[in-house]
N, C-alpha and C positions, 0 to 999 in steps of 0.2 A: 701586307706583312703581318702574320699574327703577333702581338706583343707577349710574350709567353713571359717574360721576368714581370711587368709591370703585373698580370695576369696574379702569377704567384705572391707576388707583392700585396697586391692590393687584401688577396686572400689570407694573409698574416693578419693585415691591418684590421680586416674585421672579423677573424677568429678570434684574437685574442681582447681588441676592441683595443690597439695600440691609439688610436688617433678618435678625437670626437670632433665636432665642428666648433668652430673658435677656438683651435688650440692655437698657443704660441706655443711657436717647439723653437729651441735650440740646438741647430746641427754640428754635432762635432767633426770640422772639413779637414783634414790632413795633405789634402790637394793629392793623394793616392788614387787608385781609382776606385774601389770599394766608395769612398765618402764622396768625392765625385760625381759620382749613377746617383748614390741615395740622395743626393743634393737635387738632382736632376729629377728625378721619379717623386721628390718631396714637392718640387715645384709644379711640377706636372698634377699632382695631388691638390695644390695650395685651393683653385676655387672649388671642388668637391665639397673639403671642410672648412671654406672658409678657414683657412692658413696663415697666420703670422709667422713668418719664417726670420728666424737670427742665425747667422752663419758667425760660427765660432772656429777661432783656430790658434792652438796653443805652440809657440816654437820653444821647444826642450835645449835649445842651446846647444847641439852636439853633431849637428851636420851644418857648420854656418853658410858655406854654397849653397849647397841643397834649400837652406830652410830661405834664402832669400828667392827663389824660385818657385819656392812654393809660397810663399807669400802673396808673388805677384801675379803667380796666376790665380789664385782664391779671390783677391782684389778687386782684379779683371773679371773674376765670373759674379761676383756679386755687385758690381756696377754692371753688366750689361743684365743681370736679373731683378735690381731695383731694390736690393736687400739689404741690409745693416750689415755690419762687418763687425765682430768683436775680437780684437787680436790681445795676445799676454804674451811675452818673452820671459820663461824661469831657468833659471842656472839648475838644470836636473841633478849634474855631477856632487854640485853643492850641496843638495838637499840629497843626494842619497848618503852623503857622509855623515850629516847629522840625524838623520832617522835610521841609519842602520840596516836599509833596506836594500834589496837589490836593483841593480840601475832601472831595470820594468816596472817594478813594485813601485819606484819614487817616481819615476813617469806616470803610471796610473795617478798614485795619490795626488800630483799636482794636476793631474788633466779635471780629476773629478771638482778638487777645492774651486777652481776655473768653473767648472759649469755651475756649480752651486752655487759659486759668488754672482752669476750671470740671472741665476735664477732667481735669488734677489735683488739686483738691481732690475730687472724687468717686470719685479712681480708674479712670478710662479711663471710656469706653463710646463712644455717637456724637454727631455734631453734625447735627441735621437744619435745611435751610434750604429756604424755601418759596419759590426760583426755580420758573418755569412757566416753557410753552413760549414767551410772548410773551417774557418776559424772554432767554429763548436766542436769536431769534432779533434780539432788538437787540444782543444780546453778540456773534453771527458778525457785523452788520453793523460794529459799533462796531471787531470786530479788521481787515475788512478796507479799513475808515479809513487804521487805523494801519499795512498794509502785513505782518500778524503773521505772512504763512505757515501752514500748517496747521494746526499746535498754536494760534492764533490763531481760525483759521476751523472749528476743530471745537464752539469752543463750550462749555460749563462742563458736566461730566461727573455722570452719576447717582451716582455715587459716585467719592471724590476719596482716596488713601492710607489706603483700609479703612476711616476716619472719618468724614469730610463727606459726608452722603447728601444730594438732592434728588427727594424722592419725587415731586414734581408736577411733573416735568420735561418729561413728554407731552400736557400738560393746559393748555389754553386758558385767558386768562383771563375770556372773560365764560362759561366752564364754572365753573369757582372762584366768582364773581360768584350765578353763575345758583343753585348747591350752597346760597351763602348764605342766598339771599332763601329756597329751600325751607326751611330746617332754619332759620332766625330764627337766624342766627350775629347775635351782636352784632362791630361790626370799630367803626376810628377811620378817616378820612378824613387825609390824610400831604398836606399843603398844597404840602408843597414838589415832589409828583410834578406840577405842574401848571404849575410857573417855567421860563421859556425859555431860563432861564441856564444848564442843565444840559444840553450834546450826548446824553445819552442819550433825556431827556424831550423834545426835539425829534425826535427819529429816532421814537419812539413817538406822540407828538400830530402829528408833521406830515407826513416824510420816508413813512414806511410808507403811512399811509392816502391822500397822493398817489400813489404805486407801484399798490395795489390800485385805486385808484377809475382812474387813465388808462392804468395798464397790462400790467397782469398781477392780476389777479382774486385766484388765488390763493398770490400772493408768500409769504408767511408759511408756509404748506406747505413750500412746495417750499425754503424756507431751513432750515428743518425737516430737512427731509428731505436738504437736503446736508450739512447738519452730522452727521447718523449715519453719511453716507458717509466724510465726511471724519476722525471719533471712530474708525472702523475700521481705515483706514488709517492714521492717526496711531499706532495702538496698534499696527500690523504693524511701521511704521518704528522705534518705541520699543525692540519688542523685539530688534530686528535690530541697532538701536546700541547695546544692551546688551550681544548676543554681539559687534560688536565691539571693546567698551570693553573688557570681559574679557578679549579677546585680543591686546590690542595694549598696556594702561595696566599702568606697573608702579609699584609702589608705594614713597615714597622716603620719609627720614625726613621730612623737609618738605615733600611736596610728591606729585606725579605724576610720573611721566618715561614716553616712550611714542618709538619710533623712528617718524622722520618718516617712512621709506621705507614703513613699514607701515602709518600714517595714510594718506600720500599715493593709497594702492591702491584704497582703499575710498569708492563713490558720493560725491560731493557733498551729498547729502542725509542721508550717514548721518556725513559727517565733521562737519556743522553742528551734528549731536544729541550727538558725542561730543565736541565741544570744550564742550557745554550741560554736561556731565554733570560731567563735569569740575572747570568752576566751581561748580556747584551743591556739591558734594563737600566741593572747595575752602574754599570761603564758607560754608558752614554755615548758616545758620539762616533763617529764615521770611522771605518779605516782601521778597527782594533781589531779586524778577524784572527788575528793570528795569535794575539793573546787570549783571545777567549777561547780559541782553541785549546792549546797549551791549559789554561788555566782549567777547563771541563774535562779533558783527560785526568790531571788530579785528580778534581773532585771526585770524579766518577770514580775512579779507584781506589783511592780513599774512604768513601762511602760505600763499598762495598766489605770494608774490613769491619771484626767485629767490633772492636774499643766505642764503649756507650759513649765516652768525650773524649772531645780533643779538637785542636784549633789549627787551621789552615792558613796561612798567612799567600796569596795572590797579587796576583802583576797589578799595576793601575790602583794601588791603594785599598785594595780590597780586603775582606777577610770573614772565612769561613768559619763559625762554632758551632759545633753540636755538642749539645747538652742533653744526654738521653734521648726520647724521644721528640725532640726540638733540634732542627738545624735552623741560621741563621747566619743571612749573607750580610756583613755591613761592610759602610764605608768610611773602613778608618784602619788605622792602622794598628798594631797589637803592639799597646805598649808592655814592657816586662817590668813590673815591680821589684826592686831590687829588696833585700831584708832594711829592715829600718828599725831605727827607737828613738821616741822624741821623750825626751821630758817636759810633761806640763803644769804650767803655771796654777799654782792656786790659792786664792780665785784667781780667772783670768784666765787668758784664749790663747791659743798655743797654736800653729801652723805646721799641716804636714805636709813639707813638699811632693814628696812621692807621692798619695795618692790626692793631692790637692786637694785637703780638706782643713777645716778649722773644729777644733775642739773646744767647747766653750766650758770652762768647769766651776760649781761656786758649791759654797756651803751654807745651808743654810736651818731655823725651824722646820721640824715636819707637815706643822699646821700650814705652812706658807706654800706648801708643794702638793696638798692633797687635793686642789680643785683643777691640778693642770693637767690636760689628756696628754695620753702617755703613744709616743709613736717611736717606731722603730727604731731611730736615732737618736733618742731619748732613755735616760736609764736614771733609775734612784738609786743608792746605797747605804747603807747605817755607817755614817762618818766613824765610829768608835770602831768598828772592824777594821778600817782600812790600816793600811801603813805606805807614812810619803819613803821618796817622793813618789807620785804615779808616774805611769810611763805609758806610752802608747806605741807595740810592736806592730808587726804583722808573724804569722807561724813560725814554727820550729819547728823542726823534729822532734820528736817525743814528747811535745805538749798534750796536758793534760788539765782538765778542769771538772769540778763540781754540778752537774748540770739543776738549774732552781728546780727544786719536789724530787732530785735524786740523792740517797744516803751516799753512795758511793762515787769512786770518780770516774770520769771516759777520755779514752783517749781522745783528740779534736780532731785528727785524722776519722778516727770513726764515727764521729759528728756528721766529721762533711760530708760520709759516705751518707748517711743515711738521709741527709736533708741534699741529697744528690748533686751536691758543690763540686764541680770539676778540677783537678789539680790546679789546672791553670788562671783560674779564680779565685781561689785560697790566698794568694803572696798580695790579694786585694783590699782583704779584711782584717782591717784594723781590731786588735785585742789590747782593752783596758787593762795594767798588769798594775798589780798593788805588792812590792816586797817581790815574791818568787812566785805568788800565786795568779792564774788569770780572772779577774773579774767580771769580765763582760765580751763577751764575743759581739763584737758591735753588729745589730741592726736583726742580731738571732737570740741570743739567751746569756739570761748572766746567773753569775754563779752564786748558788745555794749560801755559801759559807758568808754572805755581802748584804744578803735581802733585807728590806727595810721590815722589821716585826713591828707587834704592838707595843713591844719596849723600847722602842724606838727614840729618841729626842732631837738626835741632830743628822740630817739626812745630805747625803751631797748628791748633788745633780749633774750629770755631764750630757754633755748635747754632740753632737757631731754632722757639721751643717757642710 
Protein backbone atom coordinates (compact mmCIF):
# COMPACT_ATOMS: atom_id res chain seq x y z
CA UNK A 1 0.00 0.00 0.00
CA UNK A 2 1.64 3.22 -0.95
CA UNK A 3 1.93 5.66 2.13
CA UNK A 4 1.04 8.83 0.43
CA UNK A 5 0.37 11.11 3.89
CA UNK A 6 3.62 9.89 5.52
CA UNK A 7 5.28 10.43 1.85
CA UNK A 8 3.95 14.10 1.95
CA UNK A 9 4.79 14.31 5.45
CA UNK A 10 8.17 13.33 5.52
CA UNK A 11 8.56 16.02 2.34
CA UNK A 12 7.53 19.04 4.78
CA UNK A 13 9.87 17.78 7.38
CA UNK A 14 12.82 18.19 4.97
CA UNK A 15 11.69 21.29 2.95
CA UNK A 16 11.39 23.27 5.57
CA UNK A 17 14.09 21.18 7.74
CA UNK A 18 11.23 21.08 10.57
CA UNK A 19 13.05 18.01 12.38
CA UNK A 20 17.13 17.42 12.62
CA UNK A 21 18.46 14.31 14.31
CA UNK A 22 18.43 14.55 18.19
CA UNK A 23 15.52 16.51 18.38
CA UNK A 24 13.34 16.44 21.64
CA UNK A 25 9.99 17.43 20.36
CA UNK A 26 7.09 18.03 22.45
CA UNK A 27 3.77 16.86 20.81
CA UNK A 28 0.73 18.74 21.45
CA UNK A 29 -1.98 15.29 21.82
CA UNK A 30 -5.64 16.53 22.00
CA UNK A 31 -6.53 12.70 21.69
CA UNK A 32 -8.43 14.33 18.21
CA UNK A 33 -7.44 12.64 15.30
CA UNK A 34 -5.26 15.35 13.60
CA UNK A 35 -2.56 14.94 16.89
CA UNK A 36 -3.33 11.29 16.94
CA UNK A 37 -1.72 10.54 13.08
CA UNK A 38 0.97 13.18 14.02
CA UNK A 39 1.84 11.29 17.20
CA UNK A 40 1.85 8.17 15.03
CA UNK A 41 3.92 9.34 11.89
CA UNK A 42 6.21 11.19 14.76
CA UNK A 43 6.86 7.86 16.13
CA UNK A 44 7.11 6.17 13.03
CA UNK A 45 9.92 9.11 12.42
CA UNK A 46 11.40 8.78 16.11
CA UNK A 47 14.66 6.32 14.81
CA UNK A 48 15.20 8.30 11.26
CA UNK A 49 16.17 11.33 13.63
CA UNK A 50 16.90 9.80 16.49
CA UNK A 51 13.68 11.22 18.30
CA UNK A 52 12.93 12.07 21.98
CA UNK A 53 9.53 12.21 21.90
CA UNK A 54 7.22 14.18 25.02
CA UNK A 55 3.56 13.79 24.59
CA UNK A 56 1.94 16.72 25.99
CA UNK A 57 -1.81 17.37 26.66
CA UNK A 58 -3.50 20.29 28.03
CA UNK A 59 -7.36 19.86 29.56
CA UNK A 60 -9.18 23.38 29.15
CA UNK A 61 -11.59 22.51 31.69
CA UNK A 62 -14.81 22.81 29.57
CA UNK A 63 -15.75 19.38 28.31
CA UNK A 64 -15.18 17.40 31.72
CA UNK A 65 -16.60 13.92 30.00
CA UNK A 66 -15.07 14.31 27.07
CA UNK A 67 -11.73 15.54 28.60
CA UNK A 68 -11.61 12.49 30.94
CA UNK A 69 -11.58 10.16 27.73
CA UNK A 70 -9.41 11.82 26.39
CA UNK A 71 -6.99 11.65 28.87
CA UNK A 72 -7.32 7.96 28.97
CA UNK A 73 -6.92 7.21 25.77
CA UNK A 74 -3.55 9.58 25.25
CA UNK A 75 -2.46 7.56 28.53
CA UNK A 76 -3.14 4.31 26.95
CA UNK A 77 -1.17 5.33 23.85
CA UNK A 78 1.75 6.69 25.53
CA UNK A 79 2.25 3.62 27.75
CA UNK A 80 2.02 1.16 24.91
CA UNK A 81 4.64 3.73 22.96
CA UNK A 82 7.10 3.81 25.89
CA UNK A 83 6.75 7.89 26.03
CA UNK A 84 6.48 10.54 28.90
CA UNK A 85 3.14 11.87 29.34
CA UNK A 86 3.01 15.61 30.37
CA UNK A 87 -0.63 16.35 31.50
CA UNK A 88 -1.86 20.33 33.02
CA UNK A 89 -5.61 20.90 33.90
CA UNK A 90 -6.27 25.03 33.51
CA UNK A 91 -9.72 26.65 34.32
CA UNK A 92 -9.84 28.40 30.65
CA UNK A 93 -13.27 30.11 31.59
CA UNK A 94 -11.18 31.65 34.37
CA UNK A 95 -8.55 32.97 32.62
CA UNK A 96 -10.44 34.31 29.83
CA UNK A 97 -12.15 36.64 32.24
CA UNK A 98 -9.19 37.97 33.44
CA UNK A 99 -7.21 38.54 30.09
CA UNK A 100 -10.15 39.87 28.37
CA UNK A 101 -9.76 37.52 25.59
CA UNK A 102 -11.89 35.34 23.75
CA UNK A 103 -12.62 31.83 24.95
CA UNK A 104 -9.98 30.56 21.67
CA UNK A 105 -7.57 33.39 22.29
CA UNK A 106 -7.28 32.15 26.23
CA UNK A 107 -7.06 28.55 25.10
CA UNK A 108 -4.23 29.35 22.81
CA UNK A 109 -2.52 31.61 25.32
CA UNK A 110 -2.71 28.79 27.99
CA UNK A 111 -1.74 25.85 25.51
CA UNK A 112 1.40 27.78 24.33
CA UNK A 113 2.48 29.11 28.36
CA UNK A 114 2.14 24.88 28.72
CA UNK A 115 4.62 24.13 26.11
CA UNK A 116 6.99 26.62 26.92
CA UNK A 117 7.00 25.78 30.53
CA UNK A 118 7.63 22.02 29.07
CA UNK A 119 10.27 23.56 27.15
CA UNK A 120 12.08 24.54 30.03
CA UNK A 121 11.75 21.88 32.27
CA UNK A 122 13.11 19.48 29.52
CA UNK A 123 15.61 21.72 28.44
CA UNK A 124 14.67 23.10 24.88
CA UNK A 125 13.93 21.03 22.03
CA UNK A 126 10.48 21.42 19.83
CA UNK A 127 6.92 21.92 19.94
CA UNK A 128 5.20 19.95 17.28
CA UNK A 129 1.37 20.85 16.54
CA UNK A 130 -0.99 18.91 14.17
CA UNK A 131 -2.42 21.98 12.14
CA UNK A 132 -3.23 20.65 8.49
CA UNK A 133 -4.03 22.16 5.42
CA UNK A 134 -7.86 22.60 6.24
CA UNK A 135 -6.99 24.39 9.19
CA UNK A 136 -4.54 26.97 7.21
CA UNK A 137 -6.79 27.68 5.00
CA UNK A 138 -9.58 28.68 7.58
CA UNK A 139 -6.59 30.68 9.33
CA UNK A 140 -5.98 32.84 5.66
CA UNK A 141 -9.66 33.13 5.55
CA UNK A 142 -10.31 34.04 9.23
CA UNK A 143 -7.05 36.94 8.77
CA UNK A 144 -8.80 38.26 5.84
CA UNK A 145 -11.98 38.89 8.08
CA UNK A 146 -10.12 40.65 10.24
CA UNK A 147 -8.43 43.00 7.47
CA UNK A 148 -4.57 41.35 8.80
CA UNK A 149 -2.53 42.31 5.60
CA UNK A 150 -0.13 39.79 4.50
CA UNK A 151 1.49 38.56 7.59
CA UNK A 152 -2.24 37.80 8.26
CA UNK A 153 -3.02 36.26 4.77
CA UNK A 154 0.14 34.13 4.65
CA UNK A 155 -1.19 31.84 7.12
CA UNK A 156 0.57 29.91 10.19
CA UNK A 157 4.11 28.81 9.09
CA UNK A 158 5.71 25.00 8.92
CA UNK A 159 8.01 26.13 11.32
CA UNK A 160 7.61 29.19 13.67
CA UNK A 161 11.30 30.84 15.65
CA UNK A 162 13.19 27.35 15.09
CA UNK A 163 10.60 25.73 17.65
CA UNK A 164 7.00 25.41 16.64
CA UNK A 165 7.01 22.98 13.69
CA UNK A 166 3.62 21.82 11.86
CA UNK A 167 4.43 18.89 9.97
CA UNK A 168 0.87 18.12 8.51
CA UNK A 169 0.73 21.48 7.20
CA UNK A 170 0.30 20.15 3.31
CA UNK A 171 -2.09 17.44 4.13
CA UNK A 172 -5.65 17.30 3.93
CA UNK A 173 -7.96 16.54 6.44
CA UNK A 174 -10.00 13.64 5.19
CA UNK A 175 -6.14 12.33 4.22
CA UNK A 176 -5.42 12.41 8.07
CA UNK A 177 -9.02 10.90 8.37
CA UNK A 178 -8.54 8.51 5.66
CA UNK A 179 -4.34 7.44 7.23
CA UNK A 180 -6.63 6.68 10.30
CA UNK A 181 -9.24 4.30 9.46
CA UNK A 182 -6.12 2.34 7.44
CA UNK A 183 -3.82 1.95 10.43
CA UNK A 184 -6.90 1.60 13.34
CA UNK A 185 -5.49 5.02 15.05
CA UNK A 186 -7.62 5.07 18.00
CA UNK A 187 -8.65 9.48 18.24
CA UNK A 188 -11.71 11.11 20.54
CA UNK A 189 -14.31 13.09 18.74
CA UNK A 190 -13.82 17.23 20.24
CA UNK A 191 -17.88 18.09 20.51
CA UNK A 192 -17.31 21.46 20.53
CA UNK A 193 -15.69 21.49 16.75
CA UNK A 194 -19.29 21.02 15.64
CA UNK A 195 -21.04 24.48 17.85
CA UNK A 196 -22.02 27.37 15.73
CA UNK A 197 -20.82 29.63 18.20
CA UNK A 198 -17.27 29.49 17.16
CA UNK A 199 -16.47 31.75 13.57
CA UNK A 200 -14.08 29.42 12.85
CA UNK A 201 -16.36 26.21 12.94
CA UNK A 202 -18.84 28.05 10.83
CA UNK A 203 -16.27 29.07 8.00
CA UNK A 204 -15.41 25.25 8.13
CA UNK A 205 -19.13 23.41 8.32
CA UNK A 206 -20.72 26.12 6.35
CA UNK A 207 -18.94 29.27 4.68
CA UNK A 208 -16.20 26.87 2.67
CA UNK A 209 -18.44 24.07 1.52
CA UNK A 210 -20.98 26.75 0.08
CA UNK A 211 -17.90 28.35 -1.81
CA UNK A 212 -16.87 24.90 -3.31
CA UNK A 213 -20.42 23.40 -3.86
CA UNK A 214 -21.74 27.05 -6.00
CA UNK A 215 -18.50 28.33 -6.75
CA UNK A 216 -15.36 27.53 -7.13
CA UNK A 217 -14.84 23.75 -6.97
CA UNK A 218 -11.57 24.02 -6.01
CA UNK A 219 -11.47 26.92 -3.30
CA UNK A 220 -9.41 25.21 -0.60
CA UNK A 221 -6.38 24.59 -3.25
CA UNK A 222 -6.09 27.51 -4.58
CA UNK A 223 -6.22 29.34 -0.85
CA UNK A 224 -3.68 26.82 -0.36
CA UNK A 225 -1.82 27.85 -2.72
CA UNK A 226 -2.05 31.64 -2.18
CA UNK A 227 -0.94 31.51 1.18
CA UNK A 228 2.70 29.86 0.08
CA UNK A 229 2.67 32.83 -2.23
CA UNK A 230 1.97 35.13 0.14
CA UNK A 231 4.57 33.14 3.24
CA UNK A 232 7.18 34.01 0.34
CA UNK A 233 6.64 37.23 0.00
CA UNK A 234 6.05 38.00 3.65
CA UNK A 235 9.46 36.55 4.31
CA UNK A 236 11.16 38.76 1.25
CA UNK A 237 9.46 41.87 3.00
CA UNK A 238 10.60 40.59 6.64
CA UNK A 239 13.90 40.45 5.62
CA UNK A 240 14.24 43.79 3.91
CA UNK A 241 12.56 45.51 7.21
CA UNK A 242 15.19 44.08 8.99
CA UNK A 243 17.99 45.56 6.92
CA UNK A 244 16.14 48.55 7.49
CA UNK A 245 15.66 48.33 11.11
CA UNK A 246 19.44 47.93 11.45
CA UNK A 247 20.04 50.79 9.46
CA UNK A 248 18.03 53.36 10.65
CA UNK A 249 17.17 52.07 14.81
CA UNK A 250 19.55 53.27 17.36
CA UNK A 251 19.60 52.09 20.45
CA UNK A 252 18.90 54.34 23.77
CA UNK A 253 19.15 53.64 27.29
CA UNK A 254 15.30 53.21 27.37
CA UNK A 255 14.18 52.96 24.46
CA UNK A 256 14.76 53.11 20.40
CA UNK A 257 15.52 56.46 18.67
CA UNK A 258 15.56 56.38 14.81
CA UNK A 259 15.74 59.76 12.52
CA UNK A 260 12.48 60.43 11.11
CA UNK A 261 13.95 61.74 7.79
CA UNK A 262 15.40 58.21 7.42
CA UNK A 263 12.14 56.31 8.39
CA UNK A 264 10.34 58.58 6.26
CA UNK A 265 12.64 57.37 2.88
CA UNK A 266 11.79 53.96 3.13
CA UNK A 267 8.35 51.99 1.13
CA UNK A 268 5.39 52.13 3.22
CA UNK A 269 5.22 48.71 3.63
CA UNK A 270 8.49 48.30 5.07
CA UNK A 271 7.92 51.49 7.47
CA UNK A 272 4.75 49.37 8.86
CA UNK A 273 7.21 46.16 9.49
CA UNK A 274 9.75 48.57 11.21
CA UNK A 275 7.42 50.34 13.54
CA UNK A 276 6.04 46.13 14.19
CA UNK A 277 9.62 45.52 15.09
CA UNK A 278 10.09 48.00 17.12
CA UNK A 279 7.29 47.40 19.51
CA UNK A 280 7.78 43.79 19.45
CA UNK A 281 11.49 44.70 20.91
CA UNK A 282 9.92 47.22 23.06
CA UNK A 283 7.24 44.94 24.77
CA UNK A 284 8.91 41.92 25.11
CA UNK A 285 7.19 38.96 25.72
CA UNK A 286 4.83 36.40 24.20
CA UNK A 287 1.23 36.77 23.43
CA UNK A 288 0.99 40.82 22.85
CA UNK A 289 0.11 40.66 19.08
CA UNK A 290 -2.88 42.46 19.38
CA UNK A 291 -1.49 45.35 21.18
CA UNK A 292 1.24 45.86 19.01
CA UNK A 293 -1.14 45.73 16.47
CA UNK A 294 -3.44 48.40 17.67
CA UNK A 295 -0.49 50.40 18.95
CA UNK A 296 1.41 50.37 15.05
CA UNK A 297 -1.72 51.40 13.34
CA UNK A 298 -1.27 54.74 15.58
CA UNK A 299 2.05 55.19 15.09
CA UNK A 300 1.73 54.70 11.54
CA UNK A 301 -0.84 57.42 11.29
CA UNK A 302 0.48 59.52 13.40
CA UNK A 303 3.70 59.58 11.73
CA UNK A 304 2.32 60.36 8.82
CA UNK A 305 0.82 63.72 9.86
CA UNK A 306 2.82 66.78 9.46
CA UNK A 307 3.28 68.29 13.38
CA UNK A 308 7.42 68.38 13.77
CA UNK A 309 6.39 67.16 17.83
CA UNK A 310 4.32 65.55 19.69
CA UNK A 311 3.96 62.72 22.07
CA UNK A 312 2.13 59.20 21.90
CA UNK A 313 1.46 57.80 24.95
CA UNK A 314 0.88 53.41 23.95
CA UNK A 315 -0.52 50.04 25.58
CA UNK A 316 2.08 48.21 27.82
CA UNK A 317 3.70 51.37 29.26
CA UNK A 318 5.19 52.57 26.34
CA UNK A 319 5.60 55.89 24.76
CA UNK A 320 6.16 57.62 21.57
CA UNK A 321 8.11 61.24 20.97
CA UNK A 322 9.14 62.90 18.21
CA UNK A 323 11.20 65.68 18.38
CA UNK A 324 11.76 67.17 14.80
CA UNK A 325 13.72 64.90 13.12
CA UNK A 326 14.19 62.35 16.00
CA UNK A 327 11.41 59.91 16.95
CA UNK A 328 11.94 57.86 20.19
CA UNK A 329 10.22 54.85 21.59
CA UNK A 330 10.58 54.48 25.40
CA UNK A 331 9.60 52.71 28.14
CA UNK A 332 8.00 54.75 30.61
CA UNK A 333 5.20 56.43 31.08
CA UNK A 334 4.42 60.28 30.18
CA UNK A 335 4.43 61.95 33.18
CA UNK A 336 2.48 65.64 32.86
CA UNK A 337 4.04 68.43 34.98
CA UNK A 338 1.59 70.22 36.57
CA UNK A 339 2.51 74.49 36.92
CA UNK A 340 4.42 74.80 40.12
CA UNK A 341 6.54 77.42 42.39
CA UNK A 342 8.78 76.63 45.12
CA UNK A 343 10.28 79.15 47.25
CA UNK A 344 14.00 78.58 47.93
CA UNK A 345 15.90 78.65 50.78
CA UNK A 346 18.93 81.02 51.00
CA UNK A 347 21.50 79.56 51.47
CA UNK A 348 20.33 76.21 51.42
CA UNK A 349 18.44 73.43 49.27
CA UNK A 350 15.10 73.54 48.40
CA UNK A 351 13.12 70.28 46.93
CA UNK A 352 11.04 70.28 43.88
CA UNK A 353 8.65 67.68 44.02
CA UNK A 354 7.20 67.91 40.60
CA UNK A 355 10.02 67.52 38.59
CA UNK A 356 12.27 65.67 41.43
CA UNK A 357 14.98 67.87 41.61
CA UNK A 358 17.02 69.75 44.53
CA UNK A 359 18.17 73.27 44.09
CA UNK A 360 21.05 73.94 46.03
CA UNK A 361 21.67 77.98 46.35
CA UNK A 362 24.48 79.98 48.43
CA UNK A 363 26.23 83.24 48.36
CA UNK A 364 29.17 83.83 48.19
CA UNK A 365 33.04 85.94 47.14
CA UNK A 366 33.58 85.99 43.48
CA UNK A 367 37.13 84.98 43.92
CA UNK A 368 35.81 81.74 45.75
CA UNK A 369 33.64 80.75 42.36
CA UNK A 370 36.07 81.67 39.64
CA UNK A 371 38.05 78.27 39.62
CA UNK A 372 34.74 76.22 39.46
CA UNK A 373 33.85 74.71 35.84
CA UNK A 374 30.70 75.82 34.92
CA UNK A 375 27.88 72.98 33.63
CA UNK A 376 24.52 73.21 32.55
CA UNK A 377 22.95 73.07 35.88
CA UNK A 378 25.12 75.48 37.24
CA UNK A 379 24.56 79.21 36.93
CA UNK A 380 26.33 82.58 38.63
CA UNK A 381 24.73 85.72 39.33
CA UNK A 382 25.76 89.29 40.74
CA UNK A 383 23.83 89.04 44.21
CA UNK A 384 23.24 92.95 44.14
CA UNK A 385 20.88 92.48 41.02
CA UNK A 386 18.83 90.01 42.54
CA UNK A 387 15.65 90.59 44.57
CA UNK A 388 14.41 87.76 47.43
CA UNK A 389 12.65 85.92 47.79
CA UNK A 390 13.83 83.63 44.71
CA UNK A 391 11.37 81.27 43.40
CA UNK A 392 11.68 78.45 41.05
CA UNK A 393 8.50 78.01 38.44
CA UNK A 394 8.12 76.18 35.43
CA UNK A 395 6.38 78.41 32.09
CA UNK A 396 3.59 80.70 31.55
CA UNK A 397 2.13 82.27 29.16
CA UNK A 398 3.59 85.22 28.01
CA UNK A 399 6.81 84.86 29.58
CA UNK A 400 9.40 86.72 28.70
CA UNK A 401 13.21 87.16 29.31
CA UNK A 402 16.55 89.05 28.53
CA UNK A 403 18.43 86.58 26.74
CA UNK A 404 22.83 86.95 28.12
CA UNK A 405 24.64 89.42 24.81
CA UNK A 406 20.85 90.38 23.86
CA UNK A 407 19.82 94.31 24.40
CA UNK A 408 16.19 93.45 24.06
CA UNK A 409 13.82 90.91 25.46
CA UNK A 410 12.26 87.47 23.82
CA UNK A 411 9.45 85.90 24.32
CA UNK A 412 10.39 82.11 26.03
CA UNK A 413 7.92 80.70 23.78
CA UNK A 414 10.19 81.75 21.00
CA UNK A 415 13.15 80.41 22.70
CA UNK A 416 11.80 77.22 22.69
CA UNK A 417 11.02 77.36 19.22
CA UNK A 418 14.18 78.09 18.08
CA UNK A 419 16.40 75.67 20.34
CA UNK A 420 13.45 73.26 19.01
CA UNK A 421 11.94 72.48 22.67
CA UNK A 422 8.53 70.70 22.04
CA UNK A 423 5.40 72.01 23.85
CA UNK A 424 5.34 69.04 25.73
CA UNK A 425 8.87 69.61 27.31
CA UNK A 426 8.49 73.02 28.35
CA UNK A 427 6.05 72.42 31.70
CA UNK A 428 9.78 70.40 32.40
CA UNK A 429 11.99 73.34 32.77
CA UNK A 430 12.64 74.78 35.74
CA UNK A 431 12.90 78.88 35.57
CA UNK A 432 14.98 80.76 38.22
CA UNK A 433 12.47 83.86 38.95
CA UNK A 434 13.99 86.93 40.96
CA UNK A 435 10.81 89.67 41.82
CA UNK A 436 8.79 89.53 38.47
CA UNK A 437 11.83 88.89 36.32
CA UNK A 438 13.18 85.43 34.91
CA UNK A 439 16.78 84.83 35.57
CA UNK A 440 17.90 81.61 34.32
CA UNK A 441 16.20 79.26 32.17
CA UNK A 442 17.74 76.35 33.94
CA UNK A 443 20.30 74.20 31.96
CA UNK A 444 19.89 76.75 28.54
CA UNK A 445 20.68 80.66 29.14
CA UNK A 446 20.26 83.11 31.90
CA UNK A 447 19.52 86.49 31.64
CA UNK A 448 21.45 89.50 30.59
CA UNK A 449 20.12 91.92 33.32
CA UNK A 450 21.81 89.01 36.26
CA UNK A 451 25.50 88.47 34.59
CA UNK A 452 28.22 88.44 36.92
CA UNK A 453 30.53 91.66 35.48
CA UNK A 454 33.87 92.87 36.42
CA UNK A 455 32.19 94.92 39.07
CA UNK A 456 31.16 92.21 40.45
CA UNK A 457 31.78 91.45 44.46
CA UNK A 458 29.34 89.22 45.71
CA UNK A 459 28.21 86.33 43.24
CA UNK A 460 25.49 83.69 44.17
CA UNK A 461 25.47 80.42 42.85
CA UNK A 462 22.60 77.97 42.21
CA UNK A 463 23.06 74.47 41.22
CA UNK A 464 20.08 72.22 40.23
CA UNK A 465 21.12 68.48 40.90
Amino acid sequence: MRDILFDTVRRTIDRYGLLVKGDQVITGVSAGVDSMVLLHLLNRLRQDFSLSLIIAHLNHGLRPEESEREVELIQKESLRLGLPFEYRQYNVKEFQKLSGSSLQDAARKLRFQFFHELLEKHGGGKIALAHHADDQVETVLLGLFRGSGVRGLKGMLPIREGKVIRPLLEVWREEIEEYARERSISFCMDSSNLEGDYLRNRVRLNLIPLIEKEYQSGFRRAVLRTSRILREEDDYLEKEAEKAYEGIAQGEEYGIGLRYSSFRSLHPAIQWRVIQKILKRMDGPFNKDEAVWSDAQRIYRRLLQPPANFLLELSQGLLLVKQYDMVFFKKERYKRIPPFEVILSLPGRSYVPEIEKEVVVEEGDRKEYETIDLSPNMAFFDYKCIQLPLRMRNFRPGDRFQPLGMKGTKKLKDFFIDHKIPKFERPKIPLLISGELIMWIVGYRIDERFKVTPETERVLRVEIR
